[in-house]
C-alpha positions in Angstrom: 34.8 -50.3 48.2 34.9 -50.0 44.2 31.5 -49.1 42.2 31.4 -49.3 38.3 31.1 -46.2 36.3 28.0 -45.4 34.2 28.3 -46.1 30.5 28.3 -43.1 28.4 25.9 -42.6 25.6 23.0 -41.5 24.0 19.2 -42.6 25.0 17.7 -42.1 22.1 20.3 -44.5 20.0 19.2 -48.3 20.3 21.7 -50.3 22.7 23.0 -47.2 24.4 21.3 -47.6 28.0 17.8 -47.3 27.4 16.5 -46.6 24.0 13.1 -46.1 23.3 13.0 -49.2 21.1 14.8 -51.0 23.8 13.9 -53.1 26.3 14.3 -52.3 29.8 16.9 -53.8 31.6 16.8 -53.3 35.0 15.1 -50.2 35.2 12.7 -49.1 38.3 9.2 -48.7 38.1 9.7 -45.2 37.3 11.8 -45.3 34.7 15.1 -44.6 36.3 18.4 -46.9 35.7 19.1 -49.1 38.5 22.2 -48.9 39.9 22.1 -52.8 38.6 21.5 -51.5 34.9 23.9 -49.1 35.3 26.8 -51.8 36.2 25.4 -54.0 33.5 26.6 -51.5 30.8 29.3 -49.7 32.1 32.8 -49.9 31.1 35.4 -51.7 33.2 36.7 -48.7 34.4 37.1 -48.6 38.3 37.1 -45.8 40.7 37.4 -45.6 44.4 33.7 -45.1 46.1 33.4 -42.2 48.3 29.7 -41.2 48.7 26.8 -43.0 47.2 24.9 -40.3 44.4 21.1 -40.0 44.4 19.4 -41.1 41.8 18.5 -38.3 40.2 22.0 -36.9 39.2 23.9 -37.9 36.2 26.6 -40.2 36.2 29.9 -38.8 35.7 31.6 -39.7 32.0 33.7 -41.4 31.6 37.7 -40.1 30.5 38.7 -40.4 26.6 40.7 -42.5 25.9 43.8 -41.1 24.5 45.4 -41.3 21.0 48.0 -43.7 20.3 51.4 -42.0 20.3 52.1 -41.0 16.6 56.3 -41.6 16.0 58.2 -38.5 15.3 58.6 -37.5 11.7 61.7 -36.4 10.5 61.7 -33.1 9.0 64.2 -30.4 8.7 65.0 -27.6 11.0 64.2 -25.0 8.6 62.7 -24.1 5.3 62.6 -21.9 2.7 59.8 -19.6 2.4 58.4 -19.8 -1.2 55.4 -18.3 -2.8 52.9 -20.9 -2.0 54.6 -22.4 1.4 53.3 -21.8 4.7 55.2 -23.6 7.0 53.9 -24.2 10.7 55.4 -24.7 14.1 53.3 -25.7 17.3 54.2 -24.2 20.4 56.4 -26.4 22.2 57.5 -28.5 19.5 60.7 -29.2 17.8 60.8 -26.9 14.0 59.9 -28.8 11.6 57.5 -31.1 13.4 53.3 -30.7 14.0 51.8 -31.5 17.4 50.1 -34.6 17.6 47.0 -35.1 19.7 43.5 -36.3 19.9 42.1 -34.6 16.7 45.0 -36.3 14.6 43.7 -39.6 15.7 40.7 -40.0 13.2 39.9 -37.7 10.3 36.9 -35.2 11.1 32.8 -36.1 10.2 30.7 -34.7 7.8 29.2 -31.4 10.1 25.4 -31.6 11.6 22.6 -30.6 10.2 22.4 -26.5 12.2 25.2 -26.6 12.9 27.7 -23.3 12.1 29.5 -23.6 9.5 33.2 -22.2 9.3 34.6 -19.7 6.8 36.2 -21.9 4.2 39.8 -20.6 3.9 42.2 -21.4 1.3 45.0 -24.2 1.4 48.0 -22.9 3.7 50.1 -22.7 0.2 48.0 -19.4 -1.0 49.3 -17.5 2.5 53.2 -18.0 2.9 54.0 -16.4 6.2 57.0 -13.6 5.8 59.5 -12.8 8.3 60.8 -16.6 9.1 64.2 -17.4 9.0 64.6 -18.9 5.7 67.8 -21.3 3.6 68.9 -18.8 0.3 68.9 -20.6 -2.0 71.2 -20.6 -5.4 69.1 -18.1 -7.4 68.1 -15.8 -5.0 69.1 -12.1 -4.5 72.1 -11.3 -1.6 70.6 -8.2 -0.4 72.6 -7.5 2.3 75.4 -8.1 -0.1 74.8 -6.1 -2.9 73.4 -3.0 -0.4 77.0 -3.3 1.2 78.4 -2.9 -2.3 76.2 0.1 -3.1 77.3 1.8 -0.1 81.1 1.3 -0.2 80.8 1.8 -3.9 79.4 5.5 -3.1 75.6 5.0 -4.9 72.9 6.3 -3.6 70.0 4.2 -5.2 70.2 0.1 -6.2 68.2 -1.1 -8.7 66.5 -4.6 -8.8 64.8 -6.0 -12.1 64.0 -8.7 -14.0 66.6 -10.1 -16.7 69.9 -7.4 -15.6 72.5 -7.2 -12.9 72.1 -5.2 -9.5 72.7 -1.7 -10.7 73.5 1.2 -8.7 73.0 4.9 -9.4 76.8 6.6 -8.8 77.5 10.2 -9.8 73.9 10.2 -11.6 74.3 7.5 -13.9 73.3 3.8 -13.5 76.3 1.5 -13.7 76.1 -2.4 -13.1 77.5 -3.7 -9.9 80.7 -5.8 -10.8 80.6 -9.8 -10.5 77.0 -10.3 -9.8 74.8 -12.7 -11.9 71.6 -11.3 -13.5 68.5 -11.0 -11.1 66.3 -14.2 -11.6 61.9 -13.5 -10.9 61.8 -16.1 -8.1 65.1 -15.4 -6.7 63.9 -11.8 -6.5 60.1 -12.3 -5.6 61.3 -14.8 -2.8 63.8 -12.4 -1.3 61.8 -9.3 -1.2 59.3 -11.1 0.3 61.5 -12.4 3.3 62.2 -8.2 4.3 58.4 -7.8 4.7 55.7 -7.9 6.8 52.8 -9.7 6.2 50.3 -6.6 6.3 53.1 -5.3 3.5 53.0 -8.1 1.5 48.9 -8.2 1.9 49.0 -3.9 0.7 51.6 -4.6 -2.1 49.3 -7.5 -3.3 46.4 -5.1 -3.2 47.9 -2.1 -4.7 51.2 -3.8 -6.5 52.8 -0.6 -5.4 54.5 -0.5 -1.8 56.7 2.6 0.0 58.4 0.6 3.2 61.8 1.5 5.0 64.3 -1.3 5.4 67.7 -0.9 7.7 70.6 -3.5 7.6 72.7 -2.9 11.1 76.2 -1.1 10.9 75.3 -0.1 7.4 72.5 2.3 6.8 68.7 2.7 6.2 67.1 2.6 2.7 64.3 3.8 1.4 62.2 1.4 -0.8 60.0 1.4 -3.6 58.6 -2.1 -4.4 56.4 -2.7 -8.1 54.9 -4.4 -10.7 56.6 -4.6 -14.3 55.3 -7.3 -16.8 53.9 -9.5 -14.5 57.3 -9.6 -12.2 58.6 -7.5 -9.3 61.1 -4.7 -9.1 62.4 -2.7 -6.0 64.6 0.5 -5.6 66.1 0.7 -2.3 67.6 4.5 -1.8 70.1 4.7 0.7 68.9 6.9 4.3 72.4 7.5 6.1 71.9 6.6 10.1 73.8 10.5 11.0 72.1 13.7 9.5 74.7 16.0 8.6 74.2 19.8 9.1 73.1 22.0 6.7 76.6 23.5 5.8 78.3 19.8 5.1 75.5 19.9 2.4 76.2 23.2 0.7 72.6 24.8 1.2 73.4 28.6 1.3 73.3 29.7 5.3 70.4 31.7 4.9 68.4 28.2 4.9 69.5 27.6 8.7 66.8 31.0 9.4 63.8 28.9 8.4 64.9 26.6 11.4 64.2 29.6 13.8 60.8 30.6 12.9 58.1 30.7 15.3 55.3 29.8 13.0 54.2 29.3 9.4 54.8 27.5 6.1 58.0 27.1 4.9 58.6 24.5 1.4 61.3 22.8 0.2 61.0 21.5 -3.2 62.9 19.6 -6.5 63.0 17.0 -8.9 62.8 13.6 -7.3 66.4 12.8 -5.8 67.4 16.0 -5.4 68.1 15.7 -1.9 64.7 17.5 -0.4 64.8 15.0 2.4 68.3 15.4 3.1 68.2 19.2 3.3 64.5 18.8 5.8 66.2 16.2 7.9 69.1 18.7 8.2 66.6 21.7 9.0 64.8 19.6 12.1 67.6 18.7 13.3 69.1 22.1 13.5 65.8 23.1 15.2 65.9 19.7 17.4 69.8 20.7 18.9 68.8 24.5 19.4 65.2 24.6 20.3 62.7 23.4 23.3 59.5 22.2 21.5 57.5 19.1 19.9 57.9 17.9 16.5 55.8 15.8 14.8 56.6 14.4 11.2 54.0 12.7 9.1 56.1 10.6 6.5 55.8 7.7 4.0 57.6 6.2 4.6 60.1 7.9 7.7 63.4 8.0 6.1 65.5 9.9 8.5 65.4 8.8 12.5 65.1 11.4 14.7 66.5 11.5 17.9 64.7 13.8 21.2 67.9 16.4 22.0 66.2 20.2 23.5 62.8 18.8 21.7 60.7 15.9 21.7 60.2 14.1 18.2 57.2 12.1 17.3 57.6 10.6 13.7 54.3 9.0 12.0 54.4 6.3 9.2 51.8 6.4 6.7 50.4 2.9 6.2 51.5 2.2 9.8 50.9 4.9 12.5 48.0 6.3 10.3 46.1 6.1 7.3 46.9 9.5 5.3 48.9 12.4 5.2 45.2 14.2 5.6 44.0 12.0 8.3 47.0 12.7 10.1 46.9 16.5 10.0 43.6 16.7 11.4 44.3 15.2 14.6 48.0 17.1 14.6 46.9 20.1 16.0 45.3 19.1 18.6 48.8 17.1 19.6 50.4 20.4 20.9 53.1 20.3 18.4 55.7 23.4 17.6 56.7 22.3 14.7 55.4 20.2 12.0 57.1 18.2 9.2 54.9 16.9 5.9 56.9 14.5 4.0 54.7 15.5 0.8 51.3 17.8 -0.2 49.8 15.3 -2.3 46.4 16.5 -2.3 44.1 19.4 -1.7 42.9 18.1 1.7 46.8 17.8 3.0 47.6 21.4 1.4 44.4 22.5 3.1 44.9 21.1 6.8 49.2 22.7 6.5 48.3 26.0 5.2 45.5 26.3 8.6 48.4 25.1 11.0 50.5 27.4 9.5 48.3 30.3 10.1 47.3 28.9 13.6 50.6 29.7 15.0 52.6 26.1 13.6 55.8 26.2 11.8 55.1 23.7 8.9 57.9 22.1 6.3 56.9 20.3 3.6 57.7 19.0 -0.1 56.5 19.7 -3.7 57.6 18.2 -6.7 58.3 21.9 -8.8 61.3 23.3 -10.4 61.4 26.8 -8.9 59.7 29.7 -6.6 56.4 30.8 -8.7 55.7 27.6 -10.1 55.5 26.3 -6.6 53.3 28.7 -5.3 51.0 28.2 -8.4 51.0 24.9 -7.7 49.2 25.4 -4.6 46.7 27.4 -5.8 45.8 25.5 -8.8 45.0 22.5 -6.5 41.7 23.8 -5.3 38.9 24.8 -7.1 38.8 28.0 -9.2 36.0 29.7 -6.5 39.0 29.1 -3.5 41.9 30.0 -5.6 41.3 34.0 -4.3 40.3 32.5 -0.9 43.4 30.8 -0.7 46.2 33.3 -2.3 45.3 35.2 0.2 45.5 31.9 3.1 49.1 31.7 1.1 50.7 35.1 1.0 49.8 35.3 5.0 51.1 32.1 6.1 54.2 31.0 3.5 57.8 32.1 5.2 60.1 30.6 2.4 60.6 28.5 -0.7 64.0 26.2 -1.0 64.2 24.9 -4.8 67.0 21.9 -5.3 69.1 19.9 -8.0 71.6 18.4 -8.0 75.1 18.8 -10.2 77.3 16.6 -11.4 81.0 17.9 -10.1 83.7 18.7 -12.5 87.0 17.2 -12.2 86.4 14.9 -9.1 83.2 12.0 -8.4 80.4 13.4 -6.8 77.6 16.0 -7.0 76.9 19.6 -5.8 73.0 21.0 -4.7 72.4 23.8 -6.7 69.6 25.7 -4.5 67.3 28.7 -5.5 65.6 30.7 -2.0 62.5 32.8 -2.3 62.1 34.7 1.2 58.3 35.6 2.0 58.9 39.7 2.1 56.5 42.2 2.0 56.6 43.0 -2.1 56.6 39.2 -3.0 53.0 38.5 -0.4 51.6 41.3 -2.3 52.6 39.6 -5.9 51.3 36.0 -4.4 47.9 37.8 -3.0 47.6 40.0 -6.1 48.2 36.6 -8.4 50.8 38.0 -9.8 53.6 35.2 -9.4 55.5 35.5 -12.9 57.0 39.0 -11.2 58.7 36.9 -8.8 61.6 35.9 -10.9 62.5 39.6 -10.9 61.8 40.1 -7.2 64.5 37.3 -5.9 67.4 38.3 -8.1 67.0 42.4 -6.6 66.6 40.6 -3.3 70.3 39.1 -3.1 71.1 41.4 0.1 68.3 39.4 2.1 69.9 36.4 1.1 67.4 35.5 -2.1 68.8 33.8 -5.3 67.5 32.3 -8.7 69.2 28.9 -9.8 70.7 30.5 -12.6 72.7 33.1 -10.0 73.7 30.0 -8.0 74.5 27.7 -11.3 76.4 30.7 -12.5 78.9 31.5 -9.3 78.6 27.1 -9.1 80.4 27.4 -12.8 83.3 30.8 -11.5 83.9 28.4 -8.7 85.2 25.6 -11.3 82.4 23.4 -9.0 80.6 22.4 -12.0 81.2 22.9 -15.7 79.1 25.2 -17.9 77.6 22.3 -19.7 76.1 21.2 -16.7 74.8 24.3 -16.0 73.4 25.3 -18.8 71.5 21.6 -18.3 69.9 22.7 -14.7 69.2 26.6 -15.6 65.9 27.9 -16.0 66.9 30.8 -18.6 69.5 30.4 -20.6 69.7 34.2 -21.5 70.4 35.1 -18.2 72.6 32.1 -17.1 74.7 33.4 -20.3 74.8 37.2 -19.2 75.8 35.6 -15.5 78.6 33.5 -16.8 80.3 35.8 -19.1 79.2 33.9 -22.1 76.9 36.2 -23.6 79.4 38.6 -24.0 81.7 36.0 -25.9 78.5 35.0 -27.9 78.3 38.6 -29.0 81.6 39.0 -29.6 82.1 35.5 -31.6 79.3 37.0 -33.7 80.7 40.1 -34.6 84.0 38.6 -35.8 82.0 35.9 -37.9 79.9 38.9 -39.4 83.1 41.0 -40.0 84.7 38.0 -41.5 81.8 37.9 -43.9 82.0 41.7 -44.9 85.8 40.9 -45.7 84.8 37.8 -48.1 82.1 40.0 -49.8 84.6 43.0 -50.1 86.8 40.2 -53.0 
């Protein structure tokens, strides 16, 4: 036996069962639809009966009717991710097409009165996604490309701006790469944006500055540095080589390899940006990684170098991505259990703060600075905090620093290339008294008597650099920090003095006419 199904509807709208300006059609004496009234109204939709419902229970609804089938559009596969274009995909469907269902059938109604209202959100052209495969199109930068040419080509930093060619940093100086067209703003804006995510893109938006790492396979890592410059982008991409090489491939004197040994406290390497202070760090973990059976954490921004675990375990934090700060990350470190502890930079008091108390809680910290040599490093430090802390903390300092590394780097003579040029301050008892004491311009003095424990200037390692016919004078005398003593070092002093006694003779002999 078939019944009908009971119309859908609302009882307060007239004609839909039984309004309240409607008159009753078949309805009981108390008000309840008939089974009758229910037939009269109800769709010719059949079911099979199988138990009779009381009277008092709702009718099932009806089903929905569905949508029509829409016909396939034809699209393309892919497309190019623009600023302004956010392509979608629904799951299951071919690329390039949108689902099609029920809501597609009829375009939505105004919203009720109390009803929640939705968030507006902006058309899906403000919010290109990043990430999706994407067609290159004619004016658009060949990163891969022109990274490939930097490498083979020996650079160590390409260069991506408005209005010139890719150029690449060989030997120190910037030289165009050869046969490629000048960069073009869209081009450039379009192909950054494919090598980042979208939390990256939201960040360098926010701040139009961005740090981010970026690796091509089977050629290297690269460091990059992504900006704002007259209302276009620019990027520098330094290149991170996969393999670390040990510290004597770089030329860091061997008395740098002791600082990998230490059992605790703070130990700084320091230099002029791309002077190699990550190279030489990487070089010193790793030494400490193959040799040693403890934890290392790094706190970096972004990590440059991959570590892999050999005798110790590595843990390597990105700023912007495993935490928020170089501080933020420093305070939770110790209670980590680390050994060792690797700070990509001291930017501010509160990071300088939280590595000098791990250092003198039994850590052995590395970190970077941005100064030229021993004693302006250390005043550095100190200057940082306030003037009622700076006794507080030259005494925090003498107790807990092991060693300063200062770098450059030098521009070989007679074959491409460059040479590091180091100066080492080792923490002794006579220089902690002239860092507690404040008396850090003595310190000069204190690392050229201190050559037998291994401590040099830069002017005593620029100076056996130029006997070694590893750089030229010229270059030296560039890098030195006195020029009276790189003079006396290199013999040229005494030629000065010389020179100037002939030229004075020479003048006695014109006056003697």
């Amino acid at each position: 036996m078939n019944e009908l199904t009971a119309p859908t509807g609302d009882p307060t709208v007239p004609g839909s069962m039984n309004g309240p300006n409607d008159p009753p059609r078949y309805a009981s004496p108390d008000g309840v639809p008939t089974r009758r009234s229910l037939a009269a109204n109800a769709p010719q939709v059949y079911r099979p009966y199988t138990q009779e419902a009381p009277h008092d229970v709702a009718p099932p609804p009806p089903p929905q009717p569905l949508a029509a089938p829409q016909p396939p559009q034809s699209q393309p596969t892919s497309r190019s991710v623009q600023q302004g274009s956010a392509p979608t995909q629904a799951h299951g469907a071919p690329a390039g097409q949108r689902q099609q269902g029920p809501a597609a059938a009829a375009p939505p109604g105004p919203p009720q009165a109390g009803a929640p209202q939705r968030a507006s959100r902006p058309p899906a052209a403000s919010s290109p996604r990043i990430g999706m495969s994407r067609q290159v199109q004619d004016d658009d930068v060949n990163l891969e490309k022109v990274l490939r040419a930097m490498v083979e080509a020996g650079g160590s930093d390409l260069h991506l701006t408005v209005g010139a060619p890719p150029m690449i940093r060989r030997n120190g100086s910037l030289v165009p790469l050869d046969d490629e067209p000048m960069v073009l703003q869209e081009g450039l804006q379009r192909t950054l944006f494919s090598i980042m995510t979208q939390k990256q893109r939201e960040k360098f938006e926010l701040d139009l500055e961005l740090d981010f790492a970026h690796a091509v396979r089977g050629l290297s890592r690269f460091r990059v540095n992504m900006y704002q410059q007259r209302e276009s982008m620019g990027a520098v991409f330094r290149v991170i080589p996969y393999d670390i090489k040990p510290l004597e491939d770089l030329g860091v004197p061997a008395v740098v390899s002791n600082f990998a040994g230490l059992p605790r406290g703070l130990v700084l390497v320091t230099g002029p940006t791309g002077s190699g202070k990550s190279t030489t760090l990487a070089s010193i973990v790793d030494l400490a990684n193959r040799t040693r059976s403890d934890h290392i954490m790094t706190v970096e921004d972004p990590i440059e170098f991959l570590h892999r675990h050999k005798k110790c375990i590595v843990n390597q934090r990105e700023v912007g991505t495993d935490t928020h700060s170089f501080a933020a990350a420093l305070k939770h470190v110790l209670r980590q259990d680390p050994d060792i502890i690797l700070v990509g930079e001291l930017r501010d008091l509160e990071t300088m703060s939280v590595a000098l108390t791990a250092a003198e809680t039994g850590h052995l910290v590395f970190a970077t600075l941005h100064t030229q040599d021993a004693a302006q490093t250390i005043d550095r430090i100190i200057d940082v905090f306030p003037p009622e802390q700076q006794g507080q903390v030259r005494t925090q300092l003498a107790s807990a620093l092991q060693g300063v590394v200062c770098q450059t780097l030098c521009k070989r003579t007679g074959r491409p290339g460059r040479v590091v040029a180091t100066e080492v301050m080792i923490a002794t008892p006579a220089i902690r008294n002239l860092v507690r004491e404040g008396k850090t311009h003595q310190i000069y003095s204190a690392m050229q008597a201190g050559q037998q424990l291994g401590m040099h200037t830069l002017d005593q390692h620029l100076a056996d650099l130029v006997r070694t016919n590893q750089i030229s004078y010229e270059t030296g005398l560039e890098k030195c920090h006195h020029v009276e003593d790189y003079n006396k070092l290199t013999g040229r002093q005494a030629r000065m003095n010389q020179g100037g006694a002939t030229l004075q003779q020479a003048a006695t002999n014109i006056g003697g006419f």
